[in-house]
Kinemage of the C-alpha trace (Angstrom):
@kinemage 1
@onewidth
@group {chain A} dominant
@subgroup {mainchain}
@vectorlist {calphas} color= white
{ca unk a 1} P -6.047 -35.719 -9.116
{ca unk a 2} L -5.304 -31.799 -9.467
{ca unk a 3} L -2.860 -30.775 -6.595
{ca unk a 4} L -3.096 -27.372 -5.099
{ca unk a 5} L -0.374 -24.211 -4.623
{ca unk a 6} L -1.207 -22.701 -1.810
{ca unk a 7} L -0.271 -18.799 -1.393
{ca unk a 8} L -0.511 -17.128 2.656
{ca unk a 9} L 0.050 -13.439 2.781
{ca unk a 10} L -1.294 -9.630 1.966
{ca unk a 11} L -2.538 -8.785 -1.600
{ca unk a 12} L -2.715 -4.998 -1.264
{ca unk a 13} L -4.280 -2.158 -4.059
{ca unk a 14} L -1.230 -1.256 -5.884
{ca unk a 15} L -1.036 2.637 -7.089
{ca unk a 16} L 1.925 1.945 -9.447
{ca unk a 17} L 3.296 4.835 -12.009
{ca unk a 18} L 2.450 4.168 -16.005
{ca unk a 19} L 4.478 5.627 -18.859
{ca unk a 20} L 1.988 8.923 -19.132
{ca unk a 21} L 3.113 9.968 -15.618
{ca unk a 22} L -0.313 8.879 -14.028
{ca unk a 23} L -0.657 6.317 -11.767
{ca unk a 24} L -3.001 2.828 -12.553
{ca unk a 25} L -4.542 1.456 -10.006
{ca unk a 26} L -3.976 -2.775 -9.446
{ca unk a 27} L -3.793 -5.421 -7.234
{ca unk a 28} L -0.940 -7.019 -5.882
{ca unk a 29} L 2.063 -8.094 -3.095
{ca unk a 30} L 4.505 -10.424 -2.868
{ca unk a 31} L 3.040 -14.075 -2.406
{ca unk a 32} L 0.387 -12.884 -4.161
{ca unk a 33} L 2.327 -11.900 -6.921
{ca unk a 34} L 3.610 -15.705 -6.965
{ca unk a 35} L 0.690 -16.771 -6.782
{ca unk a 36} L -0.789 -14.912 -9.944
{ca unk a 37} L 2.385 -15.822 -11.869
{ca unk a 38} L 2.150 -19.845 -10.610
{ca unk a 39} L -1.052 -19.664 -12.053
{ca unk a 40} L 0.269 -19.187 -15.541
{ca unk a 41} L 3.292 -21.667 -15.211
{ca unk a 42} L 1.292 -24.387 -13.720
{ca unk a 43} L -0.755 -26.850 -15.575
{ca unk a 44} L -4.254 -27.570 -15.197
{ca unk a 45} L -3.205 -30.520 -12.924
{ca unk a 46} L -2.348 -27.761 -10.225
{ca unk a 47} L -5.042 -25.016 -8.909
{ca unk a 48} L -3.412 -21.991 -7.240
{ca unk a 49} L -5.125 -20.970 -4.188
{ca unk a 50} L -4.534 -17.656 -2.280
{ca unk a 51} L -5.060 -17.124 1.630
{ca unk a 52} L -5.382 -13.947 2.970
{ca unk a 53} L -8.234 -11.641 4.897
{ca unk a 54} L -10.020 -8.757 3.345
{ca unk a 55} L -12.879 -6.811 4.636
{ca unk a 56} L -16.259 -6.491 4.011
{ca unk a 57} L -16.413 -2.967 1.861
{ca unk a 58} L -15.983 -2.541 -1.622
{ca unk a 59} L -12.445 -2.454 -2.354
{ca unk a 60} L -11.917 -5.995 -0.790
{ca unk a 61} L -15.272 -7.363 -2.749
{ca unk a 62} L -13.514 -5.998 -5.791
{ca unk a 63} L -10.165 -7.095 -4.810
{ca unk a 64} L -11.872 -11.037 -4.843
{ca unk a 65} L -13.133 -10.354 -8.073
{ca unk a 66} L -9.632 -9.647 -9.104
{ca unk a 67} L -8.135 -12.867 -7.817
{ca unk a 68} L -11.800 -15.110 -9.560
{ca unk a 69} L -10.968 -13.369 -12.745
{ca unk a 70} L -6.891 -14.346 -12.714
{ca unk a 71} L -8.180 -18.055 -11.810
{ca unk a 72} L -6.974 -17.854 -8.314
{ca unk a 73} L -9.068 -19.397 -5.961
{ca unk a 74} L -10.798 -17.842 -3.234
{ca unk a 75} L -12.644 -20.270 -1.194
{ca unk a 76} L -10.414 -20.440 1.702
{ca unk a 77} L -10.365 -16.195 2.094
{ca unk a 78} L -11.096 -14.783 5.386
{ca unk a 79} L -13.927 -11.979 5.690
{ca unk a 80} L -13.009 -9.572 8.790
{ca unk a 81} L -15.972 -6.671 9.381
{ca unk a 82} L -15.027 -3.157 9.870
{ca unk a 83} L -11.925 -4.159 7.800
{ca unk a 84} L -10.548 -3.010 4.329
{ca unk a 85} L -7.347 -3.835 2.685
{ca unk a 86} L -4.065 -2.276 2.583
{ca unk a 87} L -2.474 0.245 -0.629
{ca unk a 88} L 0.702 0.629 -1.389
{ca unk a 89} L 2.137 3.697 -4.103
{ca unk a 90} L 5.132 2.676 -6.102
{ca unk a 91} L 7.577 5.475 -7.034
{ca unk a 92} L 10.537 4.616 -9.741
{ca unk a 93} L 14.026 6.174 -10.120
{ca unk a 94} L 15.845 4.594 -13.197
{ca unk a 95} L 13.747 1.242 -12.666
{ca unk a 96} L 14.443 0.841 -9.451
{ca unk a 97} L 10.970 0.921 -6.906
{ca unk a 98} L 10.749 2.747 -3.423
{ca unk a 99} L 7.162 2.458 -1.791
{ca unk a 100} L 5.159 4.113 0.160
{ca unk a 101} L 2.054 2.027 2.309
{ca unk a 102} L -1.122 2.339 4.285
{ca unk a 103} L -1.609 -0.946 5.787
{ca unk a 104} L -2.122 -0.350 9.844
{ca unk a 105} L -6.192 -1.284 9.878
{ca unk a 106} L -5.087 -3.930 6.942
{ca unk a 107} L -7.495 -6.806 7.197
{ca unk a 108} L -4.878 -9.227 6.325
{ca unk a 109} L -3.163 -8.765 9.593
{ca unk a 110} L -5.321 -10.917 11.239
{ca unk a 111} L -5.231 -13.717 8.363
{ca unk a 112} L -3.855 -16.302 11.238
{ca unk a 113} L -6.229 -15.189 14.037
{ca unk a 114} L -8.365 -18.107 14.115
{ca unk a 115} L -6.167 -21.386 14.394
{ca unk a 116} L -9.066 -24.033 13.383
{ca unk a 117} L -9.282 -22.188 10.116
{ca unk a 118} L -5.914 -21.867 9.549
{ca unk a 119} L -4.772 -25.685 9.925
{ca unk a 120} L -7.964 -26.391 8.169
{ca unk a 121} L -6.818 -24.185 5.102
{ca unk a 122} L -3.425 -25.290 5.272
{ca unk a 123} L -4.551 -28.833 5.049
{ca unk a 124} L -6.058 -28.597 1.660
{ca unk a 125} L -2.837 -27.950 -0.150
{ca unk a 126} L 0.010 -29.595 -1.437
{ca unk a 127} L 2.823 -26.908 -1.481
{ca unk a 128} L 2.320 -23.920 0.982
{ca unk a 129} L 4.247 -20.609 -0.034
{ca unk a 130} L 4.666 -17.795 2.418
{ca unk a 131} L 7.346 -15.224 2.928
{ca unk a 132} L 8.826 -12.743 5.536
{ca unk a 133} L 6.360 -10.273 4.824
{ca unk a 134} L 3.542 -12.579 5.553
{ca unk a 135} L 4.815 -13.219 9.014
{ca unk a 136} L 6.103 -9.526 9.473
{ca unk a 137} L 2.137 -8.538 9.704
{ca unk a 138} L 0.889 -10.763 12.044
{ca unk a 139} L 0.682 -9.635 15.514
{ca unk a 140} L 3.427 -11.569 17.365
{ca unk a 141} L 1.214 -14.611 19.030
{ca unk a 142} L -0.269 -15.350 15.596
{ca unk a 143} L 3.401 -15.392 14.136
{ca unk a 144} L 3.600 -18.717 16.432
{ca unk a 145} L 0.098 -19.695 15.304
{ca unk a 146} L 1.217 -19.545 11.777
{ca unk a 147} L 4.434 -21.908 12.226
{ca unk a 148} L 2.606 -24.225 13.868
{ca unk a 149} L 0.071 -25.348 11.383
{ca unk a 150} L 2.681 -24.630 8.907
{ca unk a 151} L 4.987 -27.299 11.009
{ca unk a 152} L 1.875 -29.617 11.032
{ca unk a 153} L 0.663 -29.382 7.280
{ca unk a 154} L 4.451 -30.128 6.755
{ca unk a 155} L 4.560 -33.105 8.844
{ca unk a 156} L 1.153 -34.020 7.088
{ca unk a 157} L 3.380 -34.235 3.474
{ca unk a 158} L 2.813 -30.597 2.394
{ca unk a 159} L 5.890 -29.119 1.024
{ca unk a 160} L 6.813 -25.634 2.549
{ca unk a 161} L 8.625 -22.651 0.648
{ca unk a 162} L 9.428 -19.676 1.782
{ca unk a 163} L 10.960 -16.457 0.597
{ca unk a 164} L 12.498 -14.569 3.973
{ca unk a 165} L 12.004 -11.007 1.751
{ca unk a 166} L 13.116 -8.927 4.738
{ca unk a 167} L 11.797 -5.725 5.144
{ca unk a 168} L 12.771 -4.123 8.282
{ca unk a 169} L 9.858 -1.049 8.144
{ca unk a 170} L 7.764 -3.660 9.061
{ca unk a 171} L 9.412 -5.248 12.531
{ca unk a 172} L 9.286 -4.296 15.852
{ca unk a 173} L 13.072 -4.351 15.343
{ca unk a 174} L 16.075 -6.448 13.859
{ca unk a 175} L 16.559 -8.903 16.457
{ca unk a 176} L 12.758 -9.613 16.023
{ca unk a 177} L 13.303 -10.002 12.202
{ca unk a 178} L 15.876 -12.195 12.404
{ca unk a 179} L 15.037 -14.947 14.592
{ca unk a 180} L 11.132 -15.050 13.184
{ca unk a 181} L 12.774 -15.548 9.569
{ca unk a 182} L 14.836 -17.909 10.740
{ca unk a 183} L 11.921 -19.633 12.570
{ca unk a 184} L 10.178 -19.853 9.482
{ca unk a 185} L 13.397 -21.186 7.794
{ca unk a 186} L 13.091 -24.707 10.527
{ca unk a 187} L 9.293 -25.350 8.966
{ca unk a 188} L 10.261 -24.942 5.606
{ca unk a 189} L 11.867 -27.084 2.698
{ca unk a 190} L 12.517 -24.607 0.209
{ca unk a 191} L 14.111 -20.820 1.343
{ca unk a 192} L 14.471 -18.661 -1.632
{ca unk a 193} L 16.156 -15.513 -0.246
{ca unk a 194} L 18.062 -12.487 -2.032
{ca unk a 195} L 21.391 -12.171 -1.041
{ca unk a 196} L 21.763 -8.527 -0.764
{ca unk a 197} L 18.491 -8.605 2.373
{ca unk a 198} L 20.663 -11.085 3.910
{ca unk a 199} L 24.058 -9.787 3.665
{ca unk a 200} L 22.058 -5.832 5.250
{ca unk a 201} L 20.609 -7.779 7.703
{ca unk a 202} L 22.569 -10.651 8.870
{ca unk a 203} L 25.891 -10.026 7.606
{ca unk a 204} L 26.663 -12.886 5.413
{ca unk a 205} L 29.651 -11.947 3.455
{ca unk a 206} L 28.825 -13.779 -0.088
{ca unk a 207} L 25.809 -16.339 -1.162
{ca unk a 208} L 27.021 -19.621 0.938
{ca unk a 209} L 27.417 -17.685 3.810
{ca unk a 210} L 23.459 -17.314 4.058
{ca unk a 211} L 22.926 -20.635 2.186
{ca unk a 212} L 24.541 -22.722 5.043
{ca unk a 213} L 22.750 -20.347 7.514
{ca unk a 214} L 19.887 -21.630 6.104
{ca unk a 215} L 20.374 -25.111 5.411
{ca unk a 216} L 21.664 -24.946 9.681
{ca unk a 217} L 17.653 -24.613 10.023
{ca unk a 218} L 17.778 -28.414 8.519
{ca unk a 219} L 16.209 -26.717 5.381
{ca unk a 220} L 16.555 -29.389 2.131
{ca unk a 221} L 17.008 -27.044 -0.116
{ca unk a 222} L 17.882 -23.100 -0.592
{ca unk a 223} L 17.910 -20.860 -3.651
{ca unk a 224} L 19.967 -17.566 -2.849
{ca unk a 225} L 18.931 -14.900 -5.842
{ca unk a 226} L 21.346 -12.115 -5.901
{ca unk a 227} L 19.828 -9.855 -8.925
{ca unk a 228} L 22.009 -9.935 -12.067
{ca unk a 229} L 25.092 -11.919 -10.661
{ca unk a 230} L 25.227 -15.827 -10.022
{ca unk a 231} L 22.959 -17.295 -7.672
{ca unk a 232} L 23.489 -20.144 -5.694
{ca unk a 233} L 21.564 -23.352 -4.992
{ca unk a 234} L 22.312 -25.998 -2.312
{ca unk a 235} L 20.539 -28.729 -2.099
{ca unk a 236} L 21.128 -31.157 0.874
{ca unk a 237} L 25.081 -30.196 0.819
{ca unk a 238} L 25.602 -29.605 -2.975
{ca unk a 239} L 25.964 -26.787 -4.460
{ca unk a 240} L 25.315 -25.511 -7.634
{ca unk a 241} L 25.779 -21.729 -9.471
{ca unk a 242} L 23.993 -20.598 -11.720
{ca unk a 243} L 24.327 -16.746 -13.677
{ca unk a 244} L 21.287 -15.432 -15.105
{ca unk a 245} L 21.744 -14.095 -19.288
{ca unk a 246} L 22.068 -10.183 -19.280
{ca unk a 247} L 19.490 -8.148 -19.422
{ca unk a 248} L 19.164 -5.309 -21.797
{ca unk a 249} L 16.486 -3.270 -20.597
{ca unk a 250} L 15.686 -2.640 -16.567
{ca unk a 251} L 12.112 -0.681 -16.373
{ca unk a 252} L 10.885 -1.739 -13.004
{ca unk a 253} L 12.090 -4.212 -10.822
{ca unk a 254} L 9.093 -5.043 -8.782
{ca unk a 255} L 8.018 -8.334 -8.510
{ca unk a 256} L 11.330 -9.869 -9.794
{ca unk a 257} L 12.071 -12.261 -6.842
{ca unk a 258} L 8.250 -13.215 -6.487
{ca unk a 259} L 8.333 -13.762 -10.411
{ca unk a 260} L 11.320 -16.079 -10.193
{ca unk a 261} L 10.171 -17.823 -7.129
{ca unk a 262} L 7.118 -18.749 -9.241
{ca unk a 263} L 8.532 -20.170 -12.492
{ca unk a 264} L 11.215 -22.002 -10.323
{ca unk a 265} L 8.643 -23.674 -7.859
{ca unk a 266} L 6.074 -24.718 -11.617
{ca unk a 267} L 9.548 -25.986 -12.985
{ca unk a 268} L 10.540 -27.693 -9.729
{ca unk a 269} L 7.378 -28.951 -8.962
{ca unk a 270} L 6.968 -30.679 -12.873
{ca unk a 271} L 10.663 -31.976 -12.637
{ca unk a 272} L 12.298 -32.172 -9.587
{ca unk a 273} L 15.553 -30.820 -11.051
{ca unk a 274} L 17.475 -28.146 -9.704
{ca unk a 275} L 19.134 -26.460 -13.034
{ca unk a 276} L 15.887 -26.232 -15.426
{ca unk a 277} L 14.091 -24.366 -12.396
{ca unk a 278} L 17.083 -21.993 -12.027
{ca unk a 279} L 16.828 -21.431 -16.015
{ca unk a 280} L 12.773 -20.840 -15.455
{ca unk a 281} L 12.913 -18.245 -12.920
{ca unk a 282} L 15.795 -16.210 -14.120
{ca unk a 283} L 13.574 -16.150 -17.202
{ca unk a 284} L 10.569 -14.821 -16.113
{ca unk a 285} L 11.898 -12.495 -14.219
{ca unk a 286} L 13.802 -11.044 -16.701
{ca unk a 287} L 10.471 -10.106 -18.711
{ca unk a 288} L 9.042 -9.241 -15.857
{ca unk a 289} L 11.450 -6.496 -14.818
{ca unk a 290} L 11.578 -5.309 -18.591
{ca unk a 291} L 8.143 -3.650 -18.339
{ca unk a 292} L 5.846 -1.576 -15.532
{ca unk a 293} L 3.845 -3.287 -12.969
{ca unk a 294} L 4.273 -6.235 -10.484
{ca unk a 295} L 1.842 -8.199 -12.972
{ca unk a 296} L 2.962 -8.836 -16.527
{ca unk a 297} L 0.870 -10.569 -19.327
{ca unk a 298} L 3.277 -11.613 -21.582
């Protein structure tokens, strides 16, 4: 019986910079960036599903396409009138991304605005992926109508992970920030959070200090990236380290963490073991960073 990934957030028209000095036009954003890499690490007994609202002009028709053509389904998508989707413009300095965004009228902003449709979607799935950013957009009512069907599909035997990938640009402020992530943290059994977010915006002084944060939230399991150094896993009070191989070559670092949190999740989800997943991620996100774009082919 095929299972199904489940991806909730904002896929956005990406502007991002190619080698010639132009910019290419794309699709893409964090969970659904997971999503479009889960896609190629799952097997067929998965399908990867993406949940999100577009509008009902050309851009969003063509960003659908996009996702049909990448194998992602898009049965449970949202249609908002008098809506479009967001852009975002990429800018690189020695591989490293800044951004730039137009997102205010973003359809995807009101993705949890109807809770019948939202525990109905979240029902169909097996694993449920959603990250900081996700919940950032939603006005603050729906942030609560999101938890809660997240809280139910959980209690319902979905598994729940969930990348905090803090961005402050897009709170009402830091005290808001912190206690929704950690919110989403106490419906969750799998955080996968970058160290150097946490340590700017909680002060955790090194990778347990915002592993045991976490795992405070009565979360089984959290994955603490922290780029290039050793990452830490704990899972239900053990801990293991893990240090990714070098890499020789940094062109763009977008999508890195949403890379990794795919391959780990396909790896976790075949074998249940820790250390292979941590091997899986650190790998794909090592290609990925080694060319342009949030979406890689090889």
């Amino acid at each position: 019986m095929t299972k199904r990934f489940l991806s909730i957030g904002e896929c956005m028209v990406e502007m991002a910079p190619a080698a010639d000095g132009n910019f290419r036009m794309g699709f893409a954003g964090d969970t659904l960036n997971t999503a479009w890499y889960a896609r190629r690490e799952l097997g067929k007994d998965w399908d990867v599903a993406y949940f999100t609202a577009v509008g009902d002009d050309a851009i969003s028709a063509r960003m659908v396409d996009f996702l049909d053509a990448s194998a992602i389904a898009t049965d449970l998508i949202r249609r908002i009138p008098d809506r479009t989707v967001g852009l975002y413009l990429i800018q690189l300095d020695n591989g490293e991304r800044s951004f730039a965004y137009w997102r205010s009228e973003s359809a995807a902003r009101r993705l949890a605005g109807d809770a019948d449709i939202l525990k109905a979607n979240l029902a169909t799935a097996d694993l449920i992926y959603f990250s900081g950013i996700t919940v950032a957009i939603l006005p603050p009512s729906e942030r609560h109508t999101l938890f809660a069907a997240i809280a139910e599909a959980r209690a319902n035997g979905a598994t729940i992970a969930f990348d905090p990938n803090l961005r402050p640009r897009l709170w009402e402020d830091a005290d808001t920030m912190r206690k929704a992530v950690m919110d989403a943290a106490a419906v969750s059994d799998i955080l996968l959070p970058s160290f150097e977010d946490e340590a700017n915006a909680f002060g955790d002084q090194n990778t347990e200090d915002t592993a045991r944060r976490y795992s405070g939230q009565s979360v089984p399991i959290v994955i603490v990236k922290n780029g290039a150094g050793e990452m830490l896993a704990l899972d239900r009070g053990n801990i293991q380290r893990f240090t990714p191989d070098p890499v020789a070559r940094v062109v763009d670092t977008t999508a890195a963490g949403d890379s990794f949190n795919a391959a780990f999740l396909a790896s976790y989800l075949r074998s249940g073991e820790l250390s292979p997943a941590l091997a899986a991620g650190a790998e794909l996100a090592a290609r990925v960073i080694g060319q342009r774009g949030a979406l890689i082919d090889s």
